[in-house]
C-alpha positions in Angstrom: 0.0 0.0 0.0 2.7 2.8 1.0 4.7 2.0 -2.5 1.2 2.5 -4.4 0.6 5.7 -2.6 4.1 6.6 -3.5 3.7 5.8 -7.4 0.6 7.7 -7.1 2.2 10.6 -5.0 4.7 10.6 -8.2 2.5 10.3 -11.1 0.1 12.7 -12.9 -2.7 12.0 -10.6 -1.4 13.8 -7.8 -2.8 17.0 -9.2 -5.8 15.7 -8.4 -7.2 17.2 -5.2 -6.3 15.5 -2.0 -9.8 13.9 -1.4 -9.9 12.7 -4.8 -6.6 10.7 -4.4 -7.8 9.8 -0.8 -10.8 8.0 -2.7 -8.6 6.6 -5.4 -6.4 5.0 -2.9 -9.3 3.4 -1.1 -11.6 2.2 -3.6 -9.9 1.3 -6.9 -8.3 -2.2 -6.5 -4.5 -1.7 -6.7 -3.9 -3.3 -9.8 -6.0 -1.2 -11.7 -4.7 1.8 -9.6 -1.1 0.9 -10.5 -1.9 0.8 -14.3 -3.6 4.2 -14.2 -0.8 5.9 -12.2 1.8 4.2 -14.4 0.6 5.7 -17.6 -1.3 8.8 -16.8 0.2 12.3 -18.5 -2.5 14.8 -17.3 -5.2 15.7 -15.8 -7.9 18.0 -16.0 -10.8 19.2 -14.3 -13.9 18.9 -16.5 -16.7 20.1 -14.6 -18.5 20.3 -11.5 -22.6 19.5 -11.1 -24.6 19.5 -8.0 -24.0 15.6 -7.7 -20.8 15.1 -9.0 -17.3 16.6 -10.0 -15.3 15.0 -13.4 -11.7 15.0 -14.0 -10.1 14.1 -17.7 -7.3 12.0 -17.6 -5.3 11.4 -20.4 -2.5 8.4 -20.2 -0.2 7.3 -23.2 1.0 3.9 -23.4 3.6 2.8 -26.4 2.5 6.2 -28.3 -0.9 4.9 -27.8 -2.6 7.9 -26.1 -6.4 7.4 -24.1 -8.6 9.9 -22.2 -10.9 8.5 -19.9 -13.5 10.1 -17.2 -13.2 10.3 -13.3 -16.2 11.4 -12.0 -16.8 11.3 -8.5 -19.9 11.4 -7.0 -21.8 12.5 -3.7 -22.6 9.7 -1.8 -25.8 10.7 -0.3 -27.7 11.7 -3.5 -31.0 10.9 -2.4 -32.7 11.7 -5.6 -31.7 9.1 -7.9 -30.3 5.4 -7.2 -26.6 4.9 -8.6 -27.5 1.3 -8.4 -30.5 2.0 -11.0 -28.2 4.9 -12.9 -25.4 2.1 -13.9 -27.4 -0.7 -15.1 -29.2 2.1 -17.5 -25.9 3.1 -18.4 -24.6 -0.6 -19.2 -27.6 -1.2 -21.6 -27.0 2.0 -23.0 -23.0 0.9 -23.6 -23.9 -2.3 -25.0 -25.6 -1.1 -28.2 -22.9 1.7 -28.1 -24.8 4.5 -27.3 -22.9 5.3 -24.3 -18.9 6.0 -23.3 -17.9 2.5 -22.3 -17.7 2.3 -18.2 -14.8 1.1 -17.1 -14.9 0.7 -13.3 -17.6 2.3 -10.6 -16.5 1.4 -7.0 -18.7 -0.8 -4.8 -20.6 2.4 -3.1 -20.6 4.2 -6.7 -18.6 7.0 -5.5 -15.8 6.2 -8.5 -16.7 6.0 -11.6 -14.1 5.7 -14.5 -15.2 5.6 -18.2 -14.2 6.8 -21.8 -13.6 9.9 -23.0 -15.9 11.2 -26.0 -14.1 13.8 -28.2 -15.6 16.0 -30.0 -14.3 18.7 -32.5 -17.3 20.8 -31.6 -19.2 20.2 -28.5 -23.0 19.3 -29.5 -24.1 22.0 -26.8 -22.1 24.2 -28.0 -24.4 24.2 -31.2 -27.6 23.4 -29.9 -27.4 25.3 -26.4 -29.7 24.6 -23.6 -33.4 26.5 -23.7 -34.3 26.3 -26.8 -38.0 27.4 -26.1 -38.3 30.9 -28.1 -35.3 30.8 -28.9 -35.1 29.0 -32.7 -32.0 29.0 -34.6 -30.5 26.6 -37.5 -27.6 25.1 -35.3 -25.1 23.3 -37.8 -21.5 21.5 -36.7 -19.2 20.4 -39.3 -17.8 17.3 -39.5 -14.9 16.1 -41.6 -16.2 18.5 -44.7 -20.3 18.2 -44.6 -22.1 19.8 -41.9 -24.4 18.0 -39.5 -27.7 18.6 -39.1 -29.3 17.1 -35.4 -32.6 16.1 -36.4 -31.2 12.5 -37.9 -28.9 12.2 -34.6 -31.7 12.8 -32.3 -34.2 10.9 -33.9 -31.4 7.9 -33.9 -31.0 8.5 -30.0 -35.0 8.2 -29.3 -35.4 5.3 -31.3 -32.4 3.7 -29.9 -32.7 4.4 -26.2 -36.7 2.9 -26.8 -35.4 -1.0 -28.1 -33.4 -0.9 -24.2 -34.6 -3.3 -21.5 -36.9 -1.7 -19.1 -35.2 -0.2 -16.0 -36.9 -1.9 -12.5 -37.3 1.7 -11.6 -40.7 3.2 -12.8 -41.9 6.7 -13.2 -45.2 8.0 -14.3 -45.1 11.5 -15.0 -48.4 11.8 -12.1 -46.2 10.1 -9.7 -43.0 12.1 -10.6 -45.5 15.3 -9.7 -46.8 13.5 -6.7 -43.6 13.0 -5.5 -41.6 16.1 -6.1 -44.6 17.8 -4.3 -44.6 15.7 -1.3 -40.9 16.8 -0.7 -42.1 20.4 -1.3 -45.1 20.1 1.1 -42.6 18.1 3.9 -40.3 21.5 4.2 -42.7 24.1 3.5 -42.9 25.2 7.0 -39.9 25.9 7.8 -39.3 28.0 4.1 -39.1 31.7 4.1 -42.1 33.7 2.8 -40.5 34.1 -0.3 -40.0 30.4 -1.3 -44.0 29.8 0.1 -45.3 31.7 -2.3 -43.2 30.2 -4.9 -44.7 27.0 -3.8 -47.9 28.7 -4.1 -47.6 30.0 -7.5 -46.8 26.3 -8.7 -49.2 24.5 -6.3 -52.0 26.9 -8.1 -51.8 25.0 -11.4 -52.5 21.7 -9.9 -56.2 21.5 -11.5 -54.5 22.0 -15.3 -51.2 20.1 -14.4 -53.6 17.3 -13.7 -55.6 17.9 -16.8 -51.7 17.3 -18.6 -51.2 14.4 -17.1 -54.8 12.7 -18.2 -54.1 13.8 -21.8 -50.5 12.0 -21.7 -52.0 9.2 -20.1 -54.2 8.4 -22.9 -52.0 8.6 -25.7 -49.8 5.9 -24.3 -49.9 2.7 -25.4 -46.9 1.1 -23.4 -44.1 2.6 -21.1 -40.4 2.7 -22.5 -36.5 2.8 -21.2 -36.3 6.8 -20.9 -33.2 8.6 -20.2 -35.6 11.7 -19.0 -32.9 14.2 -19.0 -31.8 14.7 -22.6 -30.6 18.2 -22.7 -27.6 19.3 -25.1 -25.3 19.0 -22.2 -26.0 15.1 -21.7 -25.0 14.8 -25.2 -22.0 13.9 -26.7 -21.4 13.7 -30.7 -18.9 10.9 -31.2 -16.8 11.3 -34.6 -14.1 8.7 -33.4 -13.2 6.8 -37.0 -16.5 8.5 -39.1 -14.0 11.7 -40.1 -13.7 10.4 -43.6 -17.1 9.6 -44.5 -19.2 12.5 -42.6 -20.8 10.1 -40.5 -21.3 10.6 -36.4 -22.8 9.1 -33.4 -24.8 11.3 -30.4 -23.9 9.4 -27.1 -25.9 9.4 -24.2 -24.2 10.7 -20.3 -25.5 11.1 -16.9 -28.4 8.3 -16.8 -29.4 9.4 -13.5 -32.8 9.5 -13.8 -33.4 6.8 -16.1 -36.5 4.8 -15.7 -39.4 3.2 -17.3 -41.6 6.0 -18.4 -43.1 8.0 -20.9 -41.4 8.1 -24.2 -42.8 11.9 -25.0 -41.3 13.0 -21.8 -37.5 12.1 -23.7 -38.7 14.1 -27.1 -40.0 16.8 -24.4 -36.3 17.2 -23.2 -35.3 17.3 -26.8 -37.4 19.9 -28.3 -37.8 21.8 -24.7 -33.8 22.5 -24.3 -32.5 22.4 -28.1 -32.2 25.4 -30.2 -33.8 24.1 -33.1 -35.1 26.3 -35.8 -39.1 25.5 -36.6 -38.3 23.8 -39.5 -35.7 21.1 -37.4 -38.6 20.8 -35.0 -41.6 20.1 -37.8 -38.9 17.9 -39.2 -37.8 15.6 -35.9 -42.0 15.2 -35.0 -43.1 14.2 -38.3 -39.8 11.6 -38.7 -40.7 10.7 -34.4 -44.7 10.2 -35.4 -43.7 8.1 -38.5 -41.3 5.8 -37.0 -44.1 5.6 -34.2 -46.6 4.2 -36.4 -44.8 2.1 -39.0 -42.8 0.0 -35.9 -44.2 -3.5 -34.7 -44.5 -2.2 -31.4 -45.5 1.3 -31.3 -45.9 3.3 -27.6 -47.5 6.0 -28.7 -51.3 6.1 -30.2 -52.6 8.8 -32.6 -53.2 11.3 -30.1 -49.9 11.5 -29.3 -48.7 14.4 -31.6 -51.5 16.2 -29.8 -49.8 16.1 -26.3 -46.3 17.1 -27.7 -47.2 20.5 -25.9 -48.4 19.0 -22.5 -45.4 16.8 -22.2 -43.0 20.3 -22.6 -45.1 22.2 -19.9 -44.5 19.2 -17.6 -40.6 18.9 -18.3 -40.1 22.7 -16.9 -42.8 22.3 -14.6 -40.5 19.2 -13.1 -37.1 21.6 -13.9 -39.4 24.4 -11.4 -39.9 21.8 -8.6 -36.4 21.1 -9.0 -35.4 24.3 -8.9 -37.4 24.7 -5.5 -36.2 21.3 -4.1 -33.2 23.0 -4.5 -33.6 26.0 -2.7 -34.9 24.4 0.3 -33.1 25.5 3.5 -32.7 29.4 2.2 -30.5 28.6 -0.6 -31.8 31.6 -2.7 -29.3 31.5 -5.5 -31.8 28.5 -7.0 -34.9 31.1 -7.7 -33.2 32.5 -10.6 -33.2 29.0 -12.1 -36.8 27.9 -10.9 -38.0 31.8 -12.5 -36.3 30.7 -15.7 -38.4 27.2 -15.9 -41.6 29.0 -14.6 -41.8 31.4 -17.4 -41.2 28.5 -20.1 -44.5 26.7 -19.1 -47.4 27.4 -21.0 -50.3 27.6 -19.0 -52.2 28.1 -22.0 -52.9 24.5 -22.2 -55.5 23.1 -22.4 
């Protein structure tokens, strides 16, 4: 143990911060440890989310370079099951739709996977909140320029022919629930955050009416990775340079469940800045596929509830929001004002 901890006090992973290592040195078995220290040239902090932070580490072995993922993650995230989150993401890997996941420690603090690059980051062209905000978002690839309506429409279809998670989700009970954990605090909220509460907590007699209309144009429940926003996907051109060709993978399958399929094409159209035209184009291609497949989801009154099944993705993004600013943490109204004013209240 004390000559690993000095091969990884004298490699590239030292510049990883001191709890990071600390974990390293406790959960990765040594062997695989030993190999990663060995060979790794860099690292690089990637990001930082509410439930996780991710490092890039790139390693080179016989001119042979890799970059792989660390992402370590909170231990008590009570909102989703990292149990549930890796079994998505394995189905998701097998028909290559995923970065390949090399190693998640026994209490899923570690995880270690590929590294997807990308000459231009898909959110980068298709930013979040795409509500209102149309535009024709292009990325060029090799020497043609991608258009995302055939990606995306790949990714639905794809992520529907998966195995059906254990863990369920209606969008009622996904409501239900969220609003429980709202009601359980609201007490001991400031004024401010009550009548945020409120203001949500009014639409419950239209919300419901949503939930009725998405209800009956379901035929069967799907795998959904219910979070598919620019930044959870990743446009793989690894070996498809030379023929224009490309791949969007799938990340962060924390919410995965068995669930409705709009609420996926919801994420899609509520968060990506497509122009009208992309949008008219992905629905009438989603629709099609719908009803020329063996096993359709959907029924015709599906295209109809496109609408509702937006209003309830930023009506979930709002509760969020609130969840989040639980406990005076005000710098989380911002975000649930944001989500508030991109639900319709129009409909029905």
């Amino acid at each position: 143990m004390v000559e690993l901890e000095t091969l990884v006090a004298q490699s590239a992973l030292n510049l990883l911060p001191n709890d990071v290592v600390s974990l390293l040195l406790k959960l990765v078995p040594s062997n695989q440890l030993e190999k990663l220290a060995k060979y790794c040239i860099s690292v690089e902090h990637l990001s930082a989310g509410l439930s996780n932070q991710n490092y890039l580490l790139k390693s080179k072995f016989e001119q042979i370079q890799k970059s792989q993922v660390l992402r370590v993650n909170q231990v008590d995230a009570v909102w989703c099951s990292r149990q549930d989150e890796v079994a998505s993401w394995r189905q998701a890997q097998q028909i290559a739709i995923a970065p390949k996941l090399h190693f998640y420690s026994d209490n899923y603090e570690i995880y270690l996977s590929d590294f997807i690059v990308e000459t231009t980051p898909w959110h980068k062209a298709y930013h979040e909140y795409g509500v209102n905000t149309p535009r024709q978002g292009e990325i060029l690839i090799g020497t043609s320029n991608s258009q995302p309506v055939e990606q995306l429409l790949e990714v639905l279809k794809n992520l529907s022919t998966l195995p059906l998670p254990e863990k369920k989700v209606s969008l009622q009970q996904q409501w239900h629930e969220y609003r429980q954990q709202l009601i359980d605090t609201y007490q001991q909220e400031t004024a401010e955050w009550q009548h945020y509460f409120n203001q949500l907590d009014d639409q419950s007699d239209m919300v419901k009416q949503w939930f009725d209309a998405l209800e009956e144009c379901l035929i069967a429940p799907t795998f959904c990775h219910r979070d598919l926003t620019p930044f959870n996907l990743l446009l793989d051109i690894h070996g498809y340079q030379n023929i224009g060709l490309a791949r969007l993978m799938c990340i962060d399958f924390e919410y995965a469940a068995t669930s409705h399929p709009l609420f996926d094409l919801a994420s899609i159209l509520a968060t990506h800045s497509l122009s009208k035209q992309q949008t008219d184009t992905l629905l009438q291609a989603y629709f099609q596929w719908q009803a020329e497949t063996a096993s359709p989801s959907l029924n015709n009154n599906a295209p109809k509830c496109v609408a509702y099944a937006i209003n309830c993705y930023w009506l979930f993004c709002a509760m969020w929001a609130l969840l989040m600013a639980r406990n005076t943490c005000q710098n989380f109204f911002p975000l649930y004002h944001r989500y508030f004013s991109l639900i319709d209240f129009s409909y029905p």
